[in-house]
N, C-alpha and C positions, 0 to 999 in steps of 0.2 A: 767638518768631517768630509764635505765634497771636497773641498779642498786637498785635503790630505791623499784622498783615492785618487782624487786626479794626477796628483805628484808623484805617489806609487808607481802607477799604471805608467807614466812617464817616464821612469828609472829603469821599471822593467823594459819597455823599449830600450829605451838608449841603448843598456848592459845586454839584452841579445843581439843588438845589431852589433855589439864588439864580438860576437862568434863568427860574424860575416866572414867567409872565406869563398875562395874557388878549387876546383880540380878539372884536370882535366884527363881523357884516357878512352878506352875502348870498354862498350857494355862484355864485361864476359858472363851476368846473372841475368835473371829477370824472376822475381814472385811475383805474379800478378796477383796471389790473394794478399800478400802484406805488404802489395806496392812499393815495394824497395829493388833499387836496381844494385849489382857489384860492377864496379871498373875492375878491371885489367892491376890497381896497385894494389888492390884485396878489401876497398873498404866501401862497406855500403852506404847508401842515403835514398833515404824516405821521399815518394813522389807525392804532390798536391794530390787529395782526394778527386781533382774533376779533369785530372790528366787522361788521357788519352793511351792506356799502356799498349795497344795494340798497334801505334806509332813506332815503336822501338822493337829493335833486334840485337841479337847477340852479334857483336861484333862492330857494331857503329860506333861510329867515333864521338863525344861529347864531349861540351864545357859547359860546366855546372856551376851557377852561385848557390850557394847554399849558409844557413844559419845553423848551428847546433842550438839548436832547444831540446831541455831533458835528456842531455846525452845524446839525442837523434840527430843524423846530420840531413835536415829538411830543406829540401831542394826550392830554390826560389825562383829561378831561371836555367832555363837548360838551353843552349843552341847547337847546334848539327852542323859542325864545320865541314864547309865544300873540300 
């Protein structure tokens, strides 16, 4: 049975790291109560619960890795091109 849960848990990795994508674009949103920022192409993505939202401003420019889990596109790295 541990077996099997472990193989599980395994698959599910693997198969959300195939949603792994990037964007890249200028903040035009910010919720800070539901943590999600908009770019500039219209589409939102979900920040880590232990970010830092008061780092960010409308108009900066970023490049996001991010995962879709449950439809969400959940941010996993973000950097602040000079």
């Amino acid at each position: 049975m541990r077996s099997l849960i472990g193989a599980l848990a395994a698959v599910m990795m693997i198969s959300s790291a195939a949603y792994a994508a990037e964007a890249e674009g200028k903040i035009k949103a910010i919720d800070r109560d539901k943590l999600t920022i908009t770019l500039d192409n219209g589409k939102s993505y979900k920040l880590p619960g232990e970010f830092d939202v008061d780092a960010l401003k409308e108009g900066m420019d970023v490049l996001l890795a991010y995962d879709q889990i449950n439809g969400v596109n959940t941010i996993t790295d973000m950097e602040l091109p000079e």
